[in-house]
N, C-alpha and C positions, 0 to 999 in steps of 0.2 A: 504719586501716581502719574503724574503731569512726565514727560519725557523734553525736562529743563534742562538748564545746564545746572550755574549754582546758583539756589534761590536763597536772599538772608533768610534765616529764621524769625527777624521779627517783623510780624503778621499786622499787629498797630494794638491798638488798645481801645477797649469796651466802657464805658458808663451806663449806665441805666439806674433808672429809677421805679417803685411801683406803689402805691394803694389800692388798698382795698376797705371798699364802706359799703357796712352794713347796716342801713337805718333800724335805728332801735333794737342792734343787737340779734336782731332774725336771719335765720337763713334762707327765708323766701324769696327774698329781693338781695341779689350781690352785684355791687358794682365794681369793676376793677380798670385801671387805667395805668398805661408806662409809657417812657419816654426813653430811647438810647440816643447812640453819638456812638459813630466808629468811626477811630482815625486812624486812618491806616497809613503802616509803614511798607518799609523798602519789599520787603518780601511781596505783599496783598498787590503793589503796582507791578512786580514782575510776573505773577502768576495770571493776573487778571487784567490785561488791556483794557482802557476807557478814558474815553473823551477826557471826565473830571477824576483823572485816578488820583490827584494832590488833593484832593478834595474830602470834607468829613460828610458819610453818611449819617442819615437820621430815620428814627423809626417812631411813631406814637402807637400807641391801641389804645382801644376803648372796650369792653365787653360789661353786658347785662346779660345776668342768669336769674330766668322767672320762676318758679317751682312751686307749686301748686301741690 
C-alpha cells in the first residue's frame, strides 16, 4: 500500500510466550501474562524509519478478569 520502490519480503521474526492461571481451577479469577521479541529484518527497516530500526522490539502484558 506504501508507494516503495522494492521492499524485501522478510519483515523479521516473532517470539512470544503466554500463561494462563487459574487458582483452583475457577473461572472467577483469571490471570494471564505474555512476553514477545520482534526482530526485524530488512524489509520492517525499509518500510518504517526509526531511530533504533536495528534494534529488537519488546512487548509484556499483564491482564486480570474478576467475574462475579
Amino acid at each position: 500500500l506504501r508507494n516503495e520502490g522494492s521492499v524485501p519480503k522478510a519483515i523479521g521474526w516473532d517470539a512470544s510466550v503466554s500463561v494462563i492461571w487459574r487458582p483452583k481451577a475457577i473461572q472467577n479469577v483469571v490471570f494471564r501474562a505474555s512476553a514477545a521479541v520482534f526482530d526485524p529484518g530488512k524489509g520492517f527497516g525499509d518500510l518504517f524509519a526509526s531511530a533504533g530500526r536495528d534494534k529488537r522490539f519488546y512487548s509484556l502484558l499483564f491482564n486480570t478478569i474478576l467475574s462475579y
